[in-house]
N, C-alpha and C positions, 0 to 999 in steps of 0.2 A: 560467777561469770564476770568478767574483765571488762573493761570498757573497748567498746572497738575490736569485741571478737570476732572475726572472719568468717568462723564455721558455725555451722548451726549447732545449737545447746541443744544436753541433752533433755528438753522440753520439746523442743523443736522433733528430736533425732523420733524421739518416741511416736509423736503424733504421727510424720513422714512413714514411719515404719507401719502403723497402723493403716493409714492410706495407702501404702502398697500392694496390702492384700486386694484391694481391688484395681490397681492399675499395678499389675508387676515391671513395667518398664520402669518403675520409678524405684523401684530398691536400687539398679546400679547409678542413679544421680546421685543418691543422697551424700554418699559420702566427698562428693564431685562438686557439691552446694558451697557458694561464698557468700558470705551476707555481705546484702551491701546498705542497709538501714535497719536500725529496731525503732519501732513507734510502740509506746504504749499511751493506750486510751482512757483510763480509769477503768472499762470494764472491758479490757482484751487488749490485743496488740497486734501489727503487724509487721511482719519481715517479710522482706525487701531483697530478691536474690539476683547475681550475676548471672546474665542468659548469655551463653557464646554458642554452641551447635546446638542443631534442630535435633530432635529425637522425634520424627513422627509418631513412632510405638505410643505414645504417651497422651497423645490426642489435645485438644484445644479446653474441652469442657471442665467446669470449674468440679473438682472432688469435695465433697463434704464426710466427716470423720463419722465413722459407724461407732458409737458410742458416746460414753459420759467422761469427757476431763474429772475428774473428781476432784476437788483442790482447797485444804484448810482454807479455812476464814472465805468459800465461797459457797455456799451454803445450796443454791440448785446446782451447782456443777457450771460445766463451760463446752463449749462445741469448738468446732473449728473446720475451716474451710481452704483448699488449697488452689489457687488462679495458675492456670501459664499461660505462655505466650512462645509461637515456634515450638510447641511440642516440650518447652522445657518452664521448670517451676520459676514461676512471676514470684508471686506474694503467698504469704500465710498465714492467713489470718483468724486468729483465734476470740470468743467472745464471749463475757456470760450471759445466762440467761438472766431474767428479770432486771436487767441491766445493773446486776450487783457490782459493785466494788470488787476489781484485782489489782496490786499492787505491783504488781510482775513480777511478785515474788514468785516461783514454781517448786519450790523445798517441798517433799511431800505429796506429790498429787500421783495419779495414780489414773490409768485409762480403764473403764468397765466398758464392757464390749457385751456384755450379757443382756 
């Protein structure tokens, strides 16, 4: 990943795609998504996305990801949660459990859904 990438990585894409199985209004955003900050936290990170029209379909309330980020070198896994605002995706915020160490590396990780 480049610095000052626009679109969401495919870390991003992955999770968002996971997320849509329970709000399907959001598959046709995803690819519509501009980033407009990456934060990372020592143990998660959040991205920061461009909101321009409402999408009501998509609703206000905050999505939390049905499964396990799986991710080397993070030994319980990682979750992740999705904000909007106007019907369209805010933030996305990702985080480990037990407040382990991620480097924001995402090489390798892998979502269980099981």
């Amino acid at each position: 990943m480049r610095p000052g990438q626009l679109e969401a990585n495919d870390f991003e894409v992955a999770i968002l795609r996971q997320m849509s199985r329970k709000v399907p209004a959001l598959t046709g955003m995803i690819g519509q998504l501009r980033v407009l900050s990456r934060k990372f936290t020592g143990v998660g990170s959040f991205t920061e996305f461009q909101r321009n029209e409402a999408d009501s379909d998509a609703g206000e309330s905050p999505i939390t990801l049905d499964g396990l980020i799986k991710m080397p070198r993070v030994p319980n896994g990682m979750g992740a949660v999705l904000f909007f605002a106007g019907g369209r995706p805010k933030c996305l915020e990702t985080f480990t459990f037990d407040s382990e160490h991620w480097d924001g590396v995402f090489d390798g990780f892998s979502i269980d859904t099981a």
